[in-house]
LOGUVEX-369553 format. One record per atom (N, C-alpha, C, O): chain; x, y, z; atom name; residue in three letters. Coordinates in Angstrom, 2 decimals, decimal comma, padded with zeros to 5 digits. Example, Ala and Ser with C-alpha at 12.3 -4.5 7.8 and 13.67 -1.06 7.14 Angstrom:
BEGIN
<atom cadena="A" east="013,19" north="-005,69" up="007,80" atomo="N" residuo="ALA"/>
<atom cadena="A" east="012,30" north="-004,50" up="007,80" atomo="CA" residuo="ALA"/>
<atom cadena="A" east="013,20" north="-003,30" up="007,80" atomo="C" residuo="ALA"/>
<atom cadena="A" east="014,24" north="-003,32" up="008,46" atomo="O" residuo="ALA"/>
<atom cadena="A" east="012,85" north="-002,25" up="007,08" atomo="N" residuo="SER"/>
<atom cadena="A" east="013,67" north="-001,06" up="007,14" atomo="CA" residuo="SER"/>
<atom cadena="A" east="012,90" north="000,03" up="007,87" atomo="C" residuo="SER"/>
<atom cadena="A" east="013,41" north="001,14" up="008,04" atomo="O" residuo="SER"/>
***
This chain:
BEGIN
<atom cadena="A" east="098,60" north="068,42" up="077,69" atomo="N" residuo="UNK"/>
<atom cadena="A" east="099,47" north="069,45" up="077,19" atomo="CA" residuo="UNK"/>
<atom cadena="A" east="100,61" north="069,64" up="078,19" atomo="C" residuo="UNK"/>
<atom cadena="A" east="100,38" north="069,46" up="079,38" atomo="O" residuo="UNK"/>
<atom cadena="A" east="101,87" north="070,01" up="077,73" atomo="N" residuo="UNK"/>
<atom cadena="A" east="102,93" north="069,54" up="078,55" atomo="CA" residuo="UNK"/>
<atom cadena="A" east="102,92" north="071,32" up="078,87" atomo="C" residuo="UNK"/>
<atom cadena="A" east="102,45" north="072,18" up="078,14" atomo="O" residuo="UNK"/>
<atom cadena="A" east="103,67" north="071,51" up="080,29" atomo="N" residuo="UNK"/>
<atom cadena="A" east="104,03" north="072,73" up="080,78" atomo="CA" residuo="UNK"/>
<atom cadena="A" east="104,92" north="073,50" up="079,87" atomo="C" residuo="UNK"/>
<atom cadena="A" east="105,78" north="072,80" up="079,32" atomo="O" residuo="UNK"/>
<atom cadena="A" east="104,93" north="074,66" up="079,59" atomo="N" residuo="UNK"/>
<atom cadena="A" east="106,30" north="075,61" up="079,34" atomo="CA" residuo="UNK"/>
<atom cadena="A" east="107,43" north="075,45" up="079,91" atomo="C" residuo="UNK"/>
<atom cadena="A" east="107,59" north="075,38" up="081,13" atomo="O" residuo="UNK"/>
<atom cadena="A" east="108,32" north="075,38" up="079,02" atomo="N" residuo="UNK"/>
<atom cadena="A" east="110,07" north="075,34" up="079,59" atomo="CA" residuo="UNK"/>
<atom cadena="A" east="109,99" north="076,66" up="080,34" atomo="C" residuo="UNK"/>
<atom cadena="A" east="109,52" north="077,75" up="080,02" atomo="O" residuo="UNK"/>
<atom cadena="A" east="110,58" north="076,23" up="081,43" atomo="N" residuo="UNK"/>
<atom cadena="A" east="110,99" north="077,59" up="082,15" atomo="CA" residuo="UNK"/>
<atom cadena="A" east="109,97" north="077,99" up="082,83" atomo="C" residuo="UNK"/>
<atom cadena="A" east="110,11" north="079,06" up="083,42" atomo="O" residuo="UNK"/>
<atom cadena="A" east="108,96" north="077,41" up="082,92" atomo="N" residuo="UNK"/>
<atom cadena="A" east="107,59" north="077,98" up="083,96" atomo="CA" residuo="UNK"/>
<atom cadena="A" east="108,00" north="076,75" up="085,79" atomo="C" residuo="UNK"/>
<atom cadena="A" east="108,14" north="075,55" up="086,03" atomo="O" residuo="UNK"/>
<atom cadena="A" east="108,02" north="077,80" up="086,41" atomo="N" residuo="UNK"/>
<atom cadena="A" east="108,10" north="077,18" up="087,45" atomo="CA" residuo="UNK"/>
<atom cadena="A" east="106,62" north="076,55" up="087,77" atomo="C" residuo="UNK"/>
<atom cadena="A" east="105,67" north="077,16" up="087,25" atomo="O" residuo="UNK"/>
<atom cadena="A" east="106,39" north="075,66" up="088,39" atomo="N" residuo="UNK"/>
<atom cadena="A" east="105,16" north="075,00" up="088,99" atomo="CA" residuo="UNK"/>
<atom cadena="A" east="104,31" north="075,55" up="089,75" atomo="C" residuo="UNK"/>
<atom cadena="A" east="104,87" north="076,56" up="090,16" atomo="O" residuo="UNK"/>
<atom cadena="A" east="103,45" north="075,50" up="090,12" atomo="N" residuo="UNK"/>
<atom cadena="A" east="102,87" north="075,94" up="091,22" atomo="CA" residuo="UNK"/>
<atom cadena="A" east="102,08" north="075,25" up="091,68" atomo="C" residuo="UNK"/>
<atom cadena="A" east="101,22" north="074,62" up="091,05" atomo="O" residuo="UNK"/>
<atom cadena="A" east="102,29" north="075,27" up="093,24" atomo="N" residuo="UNK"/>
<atom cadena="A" east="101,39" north="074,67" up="094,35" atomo="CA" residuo="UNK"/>
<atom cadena="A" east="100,38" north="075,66" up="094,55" atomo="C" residuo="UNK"/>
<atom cadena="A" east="100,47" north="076,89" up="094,46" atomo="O" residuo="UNK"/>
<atom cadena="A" east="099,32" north="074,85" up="094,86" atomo="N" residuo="UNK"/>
<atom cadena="A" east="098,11" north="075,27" up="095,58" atomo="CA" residuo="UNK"/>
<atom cadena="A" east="097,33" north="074,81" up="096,89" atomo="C" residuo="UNK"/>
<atom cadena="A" east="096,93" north="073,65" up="097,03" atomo="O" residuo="UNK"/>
<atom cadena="A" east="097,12" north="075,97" up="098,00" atomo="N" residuo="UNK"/>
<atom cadena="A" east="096,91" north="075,50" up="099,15" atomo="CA" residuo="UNK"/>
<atom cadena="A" east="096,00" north="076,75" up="099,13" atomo="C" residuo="UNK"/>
<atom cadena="A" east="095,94" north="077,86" up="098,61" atomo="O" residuo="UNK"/>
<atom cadena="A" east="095,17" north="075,75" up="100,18" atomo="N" residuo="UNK"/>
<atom cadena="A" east="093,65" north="077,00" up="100,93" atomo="CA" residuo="UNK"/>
<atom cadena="A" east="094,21" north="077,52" up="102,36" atomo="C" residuo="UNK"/>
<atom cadena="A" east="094,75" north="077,03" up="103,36" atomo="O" residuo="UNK"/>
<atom cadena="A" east="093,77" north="078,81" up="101,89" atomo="N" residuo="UNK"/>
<atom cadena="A" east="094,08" north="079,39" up="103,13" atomo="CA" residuo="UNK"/>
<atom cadena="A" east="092,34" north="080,25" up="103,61" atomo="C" residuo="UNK"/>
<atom cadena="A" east="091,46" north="080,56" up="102,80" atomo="O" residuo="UNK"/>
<atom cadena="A" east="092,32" north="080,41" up="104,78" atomo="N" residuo="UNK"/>
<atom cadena="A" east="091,29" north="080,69" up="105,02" atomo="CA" residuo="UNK"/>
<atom cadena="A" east="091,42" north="082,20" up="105,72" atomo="C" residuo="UNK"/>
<atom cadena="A" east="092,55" north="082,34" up="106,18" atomo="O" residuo="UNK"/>
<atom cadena="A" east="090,35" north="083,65" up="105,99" atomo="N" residuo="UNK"/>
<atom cadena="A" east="090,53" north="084,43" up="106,42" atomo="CA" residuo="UNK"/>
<atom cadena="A" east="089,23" north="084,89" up="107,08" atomo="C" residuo="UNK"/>
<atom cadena="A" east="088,28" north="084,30" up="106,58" atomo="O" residuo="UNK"/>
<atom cadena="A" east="088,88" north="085,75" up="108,06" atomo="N" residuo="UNK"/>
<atom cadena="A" east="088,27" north="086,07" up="108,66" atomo="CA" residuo="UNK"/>
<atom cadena="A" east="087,45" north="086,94" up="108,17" atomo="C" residuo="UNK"/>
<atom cadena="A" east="088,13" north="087,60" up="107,38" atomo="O" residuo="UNK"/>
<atom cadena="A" east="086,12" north="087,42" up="108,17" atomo="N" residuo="UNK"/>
<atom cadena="A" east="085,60" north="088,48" up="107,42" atomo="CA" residuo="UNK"/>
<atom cadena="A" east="085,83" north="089,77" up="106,96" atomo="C" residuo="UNK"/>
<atom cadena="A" east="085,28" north="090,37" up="106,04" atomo="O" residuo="UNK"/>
<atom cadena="A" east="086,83" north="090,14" up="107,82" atomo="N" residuo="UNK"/>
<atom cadena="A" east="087,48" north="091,80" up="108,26" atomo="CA" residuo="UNK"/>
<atom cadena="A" east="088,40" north="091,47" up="107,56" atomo="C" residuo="UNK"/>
<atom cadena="A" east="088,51" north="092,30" up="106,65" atomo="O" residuo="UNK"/>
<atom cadena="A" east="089,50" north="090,29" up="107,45" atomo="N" residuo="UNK"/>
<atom cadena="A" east="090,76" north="090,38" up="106,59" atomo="CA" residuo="UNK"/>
<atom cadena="A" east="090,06" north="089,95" up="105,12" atomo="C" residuo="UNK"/>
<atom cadena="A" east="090,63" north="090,62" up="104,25" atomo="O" residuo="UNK"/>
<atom cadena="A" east="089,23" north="089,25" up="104,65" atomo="N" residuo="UNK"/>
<atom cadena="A" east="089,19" north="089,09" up="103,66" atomo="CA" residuo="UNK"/>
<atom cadena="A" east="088,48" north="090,47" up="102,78" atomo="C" residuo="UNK"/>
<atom cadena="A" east="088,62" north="090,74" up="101,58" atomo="O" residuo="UNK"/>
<atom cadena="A" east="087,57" north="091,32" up="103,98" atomo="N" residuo="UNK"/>
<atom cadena="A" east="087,41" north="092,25" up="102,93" atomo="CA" residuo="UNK"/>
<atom cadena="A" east="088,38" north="093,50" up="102,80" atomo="C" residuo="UNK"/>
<atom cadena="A" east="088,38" north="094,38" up="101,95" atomo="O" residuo="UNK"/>
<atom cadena="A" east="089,10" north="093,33" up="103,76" atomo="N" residuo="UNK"/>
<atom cadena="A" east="090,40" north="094,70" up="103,25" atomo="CA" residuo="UNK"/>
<atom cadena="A" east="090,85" north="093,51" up="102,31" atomo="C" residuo="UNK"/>
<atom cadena="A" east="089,90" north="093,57" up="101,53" atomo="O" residuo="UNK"/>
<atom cadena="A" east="091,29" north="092,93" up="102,04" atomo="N" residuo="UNK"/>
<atom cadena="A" east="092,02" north="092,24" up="101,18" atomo="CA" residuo="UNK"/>
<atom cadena="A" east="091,24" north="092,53" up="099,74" atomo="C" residuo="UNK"/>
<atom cadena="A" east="091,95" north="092,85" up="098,79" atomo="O" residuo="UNK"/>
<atom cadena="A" east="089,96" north="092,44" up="099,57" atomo="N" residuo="UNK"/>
<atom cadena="A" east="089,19" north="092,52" up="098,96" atomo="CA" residuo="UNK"/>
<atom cadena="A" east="089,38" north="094,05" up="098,19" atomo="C" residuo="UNK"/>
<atom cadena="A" east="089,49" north="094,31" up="096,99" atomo="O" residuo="UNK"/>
<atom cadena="A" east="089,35" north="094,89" up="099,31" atomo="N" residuo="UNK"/>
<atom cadena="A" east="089,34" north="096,78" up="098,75" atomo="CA" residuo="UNK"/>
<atom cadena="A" east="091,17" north="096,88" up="098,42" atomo="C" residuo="UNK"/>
<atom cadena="A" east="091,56" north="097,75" up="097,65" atomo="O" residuo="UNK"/>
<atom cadena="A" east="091,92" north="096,16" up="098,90" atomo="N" residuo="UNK"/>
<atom cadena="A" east="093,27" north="095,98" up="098,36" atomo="CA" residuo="UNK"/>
<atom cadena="A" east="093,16" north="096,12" up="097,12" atomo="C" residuo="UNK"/>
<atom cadena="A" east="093,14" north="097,23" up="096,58" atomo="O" residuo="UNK"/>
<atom cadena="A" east="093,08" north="094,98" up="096,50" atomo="N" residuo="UNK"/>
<atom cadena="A" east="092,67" north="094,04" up="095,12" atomo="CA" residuo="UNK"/>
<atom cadena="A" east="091,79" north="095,28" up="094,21" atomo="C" residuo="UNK"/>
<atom cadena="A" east="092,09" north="095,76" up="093,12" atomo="O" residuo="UNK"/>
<atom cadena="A" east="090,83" north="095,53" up="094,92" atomo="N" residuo="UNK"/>
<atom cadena="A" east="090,59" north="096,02" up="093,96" atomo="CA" residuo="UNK"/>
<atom cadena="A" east="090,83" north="097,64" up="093,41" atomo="C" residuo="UNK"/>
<atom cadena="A" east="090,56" north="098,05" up="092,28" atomo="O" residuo="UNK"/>
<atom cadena="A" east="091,35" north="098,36" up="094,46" atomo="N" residuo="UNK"/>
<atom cadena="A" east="091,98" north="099,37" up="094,27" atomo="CA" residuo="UNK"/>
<atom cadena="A" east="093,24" north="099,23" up="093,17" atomo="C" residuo="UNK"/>
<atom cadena="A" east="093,53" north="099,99" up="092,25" atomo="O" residuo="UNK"/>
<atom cadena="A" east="093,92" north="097,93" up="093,61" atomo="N" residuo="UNK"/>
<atom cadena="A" east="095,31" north="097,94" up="092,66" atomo="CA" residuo="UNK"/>
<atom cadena="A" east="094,78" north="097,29" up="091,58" atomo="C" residuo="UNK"/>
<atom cadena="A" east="095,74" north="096,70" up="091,10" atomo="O" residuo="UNK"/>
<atom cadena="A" east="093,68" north="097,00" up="090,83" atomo="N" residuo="UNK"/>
<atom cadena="A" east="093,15" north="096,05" up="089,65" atomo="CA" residuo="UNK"/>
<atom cadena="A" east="093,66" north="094,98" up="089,61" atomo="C" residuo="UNK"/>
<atom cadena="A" east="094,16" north="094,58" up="088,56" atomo="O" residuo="UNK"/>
<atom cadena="A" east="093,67" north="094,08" up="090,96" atomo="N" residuo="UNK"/>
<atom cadena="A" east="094,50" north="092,82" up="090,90" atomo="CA" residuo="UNK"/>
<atom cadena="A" east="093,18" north="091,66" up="091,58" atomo="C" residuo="UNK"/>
<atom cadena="A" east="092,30" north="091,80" up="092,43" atomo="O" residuo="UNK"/>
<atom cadena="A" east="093,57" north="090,65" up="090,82" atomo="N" residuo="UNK"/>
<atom cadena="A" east="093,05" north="089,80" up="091,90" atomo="CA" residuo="UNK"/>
<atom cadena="A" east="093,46" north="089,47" up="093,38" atomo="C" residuo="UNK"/>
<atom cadena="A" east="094,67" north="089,60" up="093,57" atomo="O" residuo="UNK"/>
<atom cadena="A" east="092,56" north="088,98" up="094,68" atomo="N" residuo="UNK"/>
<atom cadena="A" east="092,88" north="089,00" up="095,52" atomo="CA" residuo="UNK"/>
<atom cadena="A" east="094,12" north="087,88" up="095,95" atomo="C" residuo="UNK"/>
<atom cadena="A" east="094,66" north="088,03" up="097,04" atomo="O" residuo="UNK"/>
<atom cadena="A" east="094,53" north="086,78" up="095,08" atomo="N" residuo="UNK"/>
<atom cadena="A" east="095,22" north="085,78" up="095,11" atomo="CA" residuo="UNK"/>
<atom cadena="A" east="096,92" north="086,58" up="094,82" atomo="C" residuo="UNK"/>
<atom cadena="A" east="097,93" north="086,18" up="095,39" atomo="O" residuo="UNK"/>
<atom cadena="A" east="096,89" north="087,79" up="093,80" atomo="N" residuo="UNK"/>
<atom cadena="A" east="097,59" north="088,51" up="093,63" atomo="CA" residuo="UNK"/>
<atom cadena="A" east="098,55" north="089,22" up="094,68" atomo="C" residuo="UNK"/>
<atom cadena="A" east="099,78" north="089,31" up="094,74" atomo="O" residuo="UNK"/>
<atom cadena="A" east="097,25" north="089,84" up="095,72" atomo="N" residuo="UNK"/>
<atom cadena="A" east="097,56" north="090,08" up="096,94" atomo="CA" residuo="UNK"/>
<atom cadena="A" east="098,01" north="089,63" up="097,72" atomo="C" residuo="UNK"/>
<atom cadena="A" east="098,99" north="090,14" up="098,27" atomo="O" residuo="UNK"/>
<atom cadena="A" east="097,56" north="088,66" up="098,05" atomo="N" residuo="UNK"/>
<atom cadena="A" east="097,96" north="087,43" up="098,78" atomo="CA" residuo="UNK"/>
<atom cadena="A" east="099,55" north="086,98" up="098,62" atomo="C" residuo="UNK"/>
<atom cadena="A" east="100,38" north="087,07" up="099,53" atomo="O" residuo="UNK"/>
<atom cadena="A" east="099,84" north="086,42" up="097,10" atomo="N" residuo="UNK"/>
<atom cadena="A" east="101,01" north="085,87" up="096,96" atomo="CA" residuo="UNK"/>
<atom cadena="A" east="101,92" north="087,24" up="097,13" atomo="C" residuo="UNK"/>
<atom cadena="A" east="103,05" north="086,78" up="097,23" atomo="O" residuo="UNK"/>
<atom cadena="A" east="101,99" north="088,29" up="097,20" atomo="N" residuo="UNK"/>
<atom cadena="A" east="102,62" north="089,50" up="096,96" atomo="CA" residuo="UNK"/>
<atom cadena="A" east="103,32" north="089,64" up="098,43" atomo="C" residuo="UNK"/>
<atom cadena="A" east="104,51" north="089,71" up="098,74" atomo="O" residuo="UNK"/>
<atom cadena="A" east="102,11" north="089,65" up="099,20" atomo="N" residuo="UNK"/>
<atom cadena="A" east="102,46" north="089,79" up="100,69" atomo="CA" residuo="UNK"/>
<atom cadena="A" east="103,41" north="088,79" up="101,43" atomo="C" residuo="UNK"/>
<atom cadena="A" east="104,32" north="089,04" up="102,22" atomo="O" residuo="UNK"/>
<atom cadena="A" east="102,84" north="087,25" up="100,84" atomo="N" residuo="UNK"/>
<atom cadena="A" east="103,51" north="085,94" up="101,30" atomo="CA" residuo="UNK"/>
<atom cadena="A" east="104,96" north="086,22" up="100,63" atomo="C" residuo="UNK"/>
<atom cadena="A" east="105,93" north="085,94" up="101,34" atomo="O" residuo="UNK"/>
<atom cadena="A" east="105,15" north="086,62" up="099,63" atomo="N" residuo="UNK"/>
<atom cadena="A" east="106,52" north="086,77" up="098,97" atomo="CA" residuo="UNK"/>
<atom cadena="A" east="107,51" north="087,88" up="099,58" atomo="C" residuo="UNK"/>
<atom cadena="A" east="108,70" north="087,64" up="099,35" atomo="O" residuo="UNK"/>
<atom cadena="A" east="107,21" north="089,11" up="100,35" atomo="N" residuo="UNK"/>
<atom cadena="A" east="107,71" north="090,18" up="100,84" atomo="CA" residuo="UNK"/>
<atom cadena="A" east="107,83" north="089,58" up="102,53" atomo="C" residuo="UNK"/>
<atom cadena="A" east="108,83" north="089,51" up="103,23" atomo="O" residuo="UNK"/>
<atom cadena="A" east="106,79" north="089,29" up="102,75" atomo="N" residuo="UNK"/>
<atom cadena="A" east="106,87" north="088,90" up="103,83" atomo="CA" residuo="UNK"/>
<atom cadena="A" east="108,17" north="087,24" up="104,16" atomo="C" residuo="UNK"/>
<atom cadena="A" east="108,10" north="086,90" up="105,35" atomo="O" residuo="UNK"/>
<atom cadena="A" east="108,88" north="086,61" up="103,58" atomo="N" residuo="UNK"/>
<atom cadena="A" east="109,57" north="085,77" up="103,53" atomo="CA" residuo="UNK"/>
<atom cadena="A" east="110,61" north="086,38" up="102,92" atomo="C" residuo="UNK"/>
<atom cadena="A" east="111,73" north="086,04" up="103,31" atomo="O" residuo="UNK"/>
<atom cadena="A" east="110,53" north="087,41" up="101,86" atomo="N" residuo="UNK"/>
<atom cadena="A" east="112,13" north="087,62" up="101,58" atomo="CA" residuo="UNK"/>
<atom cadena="A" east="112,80" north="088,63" up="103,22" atomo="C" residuo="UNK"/>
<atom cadena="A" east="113,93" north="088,71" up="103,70" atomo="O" residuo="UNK"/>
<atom cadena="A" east="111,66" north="089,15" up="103,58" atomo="N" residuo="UNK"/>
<atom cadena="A" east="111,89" north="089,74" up="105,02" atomo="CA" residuo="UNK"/>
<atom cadena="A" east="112,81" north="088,96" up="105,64" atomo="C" residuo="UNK"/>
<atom cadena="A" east="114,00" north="089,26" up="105,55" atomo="O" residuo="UNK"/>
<atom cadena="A" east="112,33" north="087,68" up="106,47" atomo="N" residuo="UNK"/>
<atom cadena="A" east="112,59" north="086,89" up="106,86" atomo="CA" residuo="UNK"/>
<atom cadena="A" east="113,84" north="086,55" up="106,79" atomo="C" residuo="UNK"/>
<atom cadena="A" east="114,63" north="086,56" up="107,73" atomo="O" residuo="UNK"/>
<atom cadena="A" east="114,18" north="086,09" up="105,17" atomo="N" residuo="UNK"/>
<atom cadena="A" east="115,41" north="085,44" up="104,90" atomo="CA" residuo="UNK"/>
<atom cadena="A" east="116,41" north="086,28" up="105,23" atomo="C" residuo="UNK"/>
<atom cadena="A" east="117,39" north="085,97" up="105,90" atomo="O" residuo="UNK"/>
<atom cadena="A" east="116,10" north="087,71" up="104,61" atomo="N" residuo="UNK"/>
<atom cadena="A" east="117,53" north="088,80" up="105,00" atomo="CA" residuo="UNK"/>
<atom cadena="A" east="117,64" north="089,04" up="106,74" atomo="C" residuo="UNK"/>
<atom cadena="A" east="118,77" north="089,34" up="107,11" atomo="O" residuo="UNK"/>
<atom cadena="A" east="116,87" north="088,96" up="107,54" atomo="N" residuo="UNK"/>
<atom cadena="A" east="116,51" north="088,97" up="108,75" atomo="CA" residuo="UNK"/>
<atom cadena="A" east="116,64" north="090,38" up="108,89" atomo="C" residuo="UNK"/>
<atom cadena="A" east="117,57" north="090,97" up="109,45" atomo="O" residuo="UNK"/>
<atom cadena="A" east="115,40" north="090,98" up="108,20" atomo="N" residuo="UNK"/>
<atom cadena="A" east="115,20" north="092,53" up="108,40" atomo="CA" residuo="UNK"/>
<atom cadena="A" east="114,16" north="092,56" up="109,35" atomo="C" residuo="UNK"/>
<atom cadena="A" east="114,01" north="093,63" up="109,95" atomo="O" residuo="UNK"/>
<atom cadena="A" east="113,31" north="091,50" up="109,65" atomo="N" residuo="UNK"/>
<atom cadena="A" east="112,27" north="091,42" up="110,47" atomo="CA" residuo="UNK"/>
<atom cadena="A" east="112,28" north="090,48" up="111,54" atomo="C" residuo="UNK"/>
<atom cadena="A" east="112,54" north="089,29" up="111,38" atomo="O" residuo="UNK"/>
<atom cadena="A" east="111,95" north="091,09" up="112,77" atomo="N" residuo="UNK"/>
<atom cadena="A" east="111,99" north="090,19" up="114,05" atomo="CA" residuo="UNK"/>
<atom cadena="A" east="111,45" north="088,81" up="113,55" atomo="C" residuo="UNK"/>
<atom cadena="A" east="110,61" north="088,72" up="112,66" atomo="O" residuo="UNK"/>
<atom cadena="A" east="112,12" north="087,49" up="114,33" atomo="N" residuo="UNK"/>
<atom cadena="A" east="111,51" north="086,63" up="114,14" atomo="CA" residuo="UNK"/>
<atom cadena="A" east="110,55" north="086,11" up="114,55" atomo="C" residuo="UNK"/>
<atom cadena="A" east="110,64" north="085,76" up="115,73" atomo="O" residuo="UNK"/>
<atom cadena="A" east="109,24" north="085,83" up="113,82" atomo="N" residuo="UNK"/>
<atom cadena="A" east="108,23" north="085,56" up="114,69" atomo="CA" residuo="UNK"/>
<atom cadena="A" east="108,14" north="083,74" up="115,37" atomo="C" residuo="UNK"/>
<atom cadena="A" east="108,62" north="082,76" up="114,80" atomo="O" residuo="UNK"/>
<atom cadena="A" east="107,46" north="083,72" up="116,60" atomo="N" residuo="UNK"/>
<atom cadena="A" east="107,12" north="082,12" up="116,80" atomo="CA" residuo="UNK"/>
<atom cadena="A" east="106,44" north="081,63" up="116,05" atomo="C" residuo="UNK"/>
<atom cadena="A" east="105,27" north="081,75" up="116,41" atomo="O" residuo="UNK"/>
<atom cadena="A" east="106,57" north="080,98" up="114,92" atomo="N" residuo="UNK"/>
<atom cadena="A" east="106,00" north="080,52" up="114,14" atomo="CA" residuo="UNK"/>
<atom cadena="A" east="105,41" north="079,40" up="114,46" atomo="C" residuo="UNK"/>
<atom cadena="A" east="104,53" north="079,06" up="113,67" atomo="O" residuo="UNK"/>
<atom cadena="A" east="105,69" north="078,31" up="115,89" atomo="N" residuo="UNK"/>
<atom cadena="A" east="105,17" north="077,18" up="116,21" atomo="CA" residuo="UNK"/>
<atom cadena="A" east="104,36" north="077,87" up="116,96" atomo="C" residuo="UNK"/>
<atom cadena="A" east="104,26" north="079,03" up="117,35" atomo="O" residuo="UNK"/>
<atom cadena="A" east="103,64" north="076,57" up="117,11" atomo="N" residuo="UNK"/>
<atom cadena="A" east="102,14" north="077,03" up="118,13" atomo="CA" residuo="UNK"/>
<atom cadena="A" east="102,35" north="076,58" up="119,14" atomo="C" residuo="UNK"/>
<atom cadena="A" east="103,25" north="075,74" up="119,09" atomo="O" residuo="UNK"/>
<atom cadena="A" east="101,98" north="076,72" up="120,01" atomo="N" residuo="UNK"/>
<atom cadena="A" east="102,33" north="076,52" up="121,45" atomo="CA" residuo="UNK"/>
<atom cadena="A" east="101,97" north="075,41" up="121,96" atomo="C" residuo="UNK"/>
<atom cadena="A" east="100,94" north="075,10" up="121,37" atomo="O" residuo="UNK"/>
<atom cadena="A" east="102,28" north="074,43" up="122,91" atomo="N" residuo="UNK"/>
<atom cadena="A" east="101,60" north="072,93" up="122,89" atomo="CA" residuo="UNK"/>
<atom cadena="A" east="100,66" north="073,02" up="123,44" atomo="C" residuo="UNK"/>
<atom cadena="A" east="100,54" north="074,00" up="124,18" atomo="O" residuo="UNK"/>
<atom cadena="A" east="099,57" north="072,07" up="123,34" atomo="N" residuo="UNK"/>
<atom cadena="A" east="098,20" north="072,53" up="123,79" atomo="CA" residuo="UNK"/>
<atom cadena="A" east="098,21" north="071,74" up="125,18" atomo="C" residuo="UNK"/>
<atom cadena="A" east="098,90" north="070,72" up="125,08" atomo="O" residuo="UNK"/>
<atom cadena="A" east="097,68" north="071,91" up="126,36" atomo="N" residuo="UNK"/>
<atom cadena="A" east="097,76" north="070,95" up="127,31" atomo="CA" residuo="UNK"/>
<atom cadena="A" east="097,34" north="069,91" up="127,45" atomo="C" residuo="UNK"/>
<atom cadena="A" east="096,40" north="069,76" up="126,67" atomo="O" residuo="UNK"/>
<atom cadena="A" east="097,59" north="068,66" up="128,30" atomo="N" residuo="UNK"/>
<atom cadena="A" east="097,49" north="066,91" up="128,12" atomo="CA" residuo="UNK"/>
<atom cadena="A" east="095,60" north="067,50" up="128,45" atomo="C" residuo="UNK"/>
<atom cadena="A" east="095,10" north="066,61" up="127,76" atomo="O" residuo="UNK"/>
<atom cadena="A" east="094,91" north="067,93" up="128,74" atomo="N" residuo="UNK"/>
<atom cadena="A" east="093,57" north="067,58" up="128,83" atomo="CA" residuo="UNK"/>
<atom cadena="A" east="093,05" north="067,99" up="127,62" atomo="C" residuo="UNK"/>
<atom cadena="A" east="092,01" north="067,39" up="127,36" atomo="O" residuo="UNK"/>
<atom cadena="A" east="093,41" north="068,82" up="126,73" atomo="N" residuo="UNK"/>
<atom cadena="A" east="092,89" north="069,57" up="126,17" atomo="CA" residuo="UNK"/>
<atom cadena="A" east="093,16" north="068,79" up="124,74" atomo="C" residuo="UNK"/>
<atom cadena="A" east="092,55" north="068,96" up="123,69" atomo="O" residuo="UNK"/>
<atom cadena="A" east="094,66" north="067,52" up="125,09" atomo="N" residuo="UNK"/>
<atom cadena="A" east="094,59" north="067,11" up="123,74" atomo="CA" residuo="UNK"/>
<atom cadena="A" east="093,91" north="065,98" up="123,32" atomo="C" residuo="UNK"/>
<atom cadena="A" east="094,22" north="065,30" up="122,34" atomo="O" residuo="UNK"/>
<atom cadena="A" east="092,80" north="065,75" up="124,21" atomo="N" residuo="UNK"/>
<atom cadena="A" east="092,17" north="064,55" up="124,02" atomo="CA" residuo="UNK"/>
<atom cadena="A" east="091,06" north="064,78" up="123,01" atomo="C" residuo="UNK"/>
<atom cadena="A" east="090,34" north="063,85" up="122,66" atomo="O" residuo="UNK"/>
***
């Protein structure tokens, strides 16, 4: 079955969370009757239009290099 005109695509990627973030995320969701993926994309979306207008400090988004022993 072919996609809808006009539906943008969507990617899918795993993201993983810690027990403490996944269950506020969890009482998020379900306070607002949303799924938690809901949440998720909501935040990722606010959190980047942030970004773009540069209303929000920029964070280091790279990781720091790990040292020559450590990268073996």
């Amino acid at each position: 079955m072919a996609r809808p005109r006009g539906r943008r695509q969507e990617i899918r990627l795993s993201v993983g969370f810690d027990e403490r973030t996944h269950g506020a995320l969890s009482a998020l969701a379900r306070e607002q009757d949303v799924a938690i993926a809901w949440v998720v994309r909501k935040a990722v979306s606010e959190f980047v239009a942030r970004q773009a207008a540069g209303t929000e400090p920029e964070l280091p988004l790279r990781r720091a290099a790990r040292p020559e022993s450590a990268a073996s």
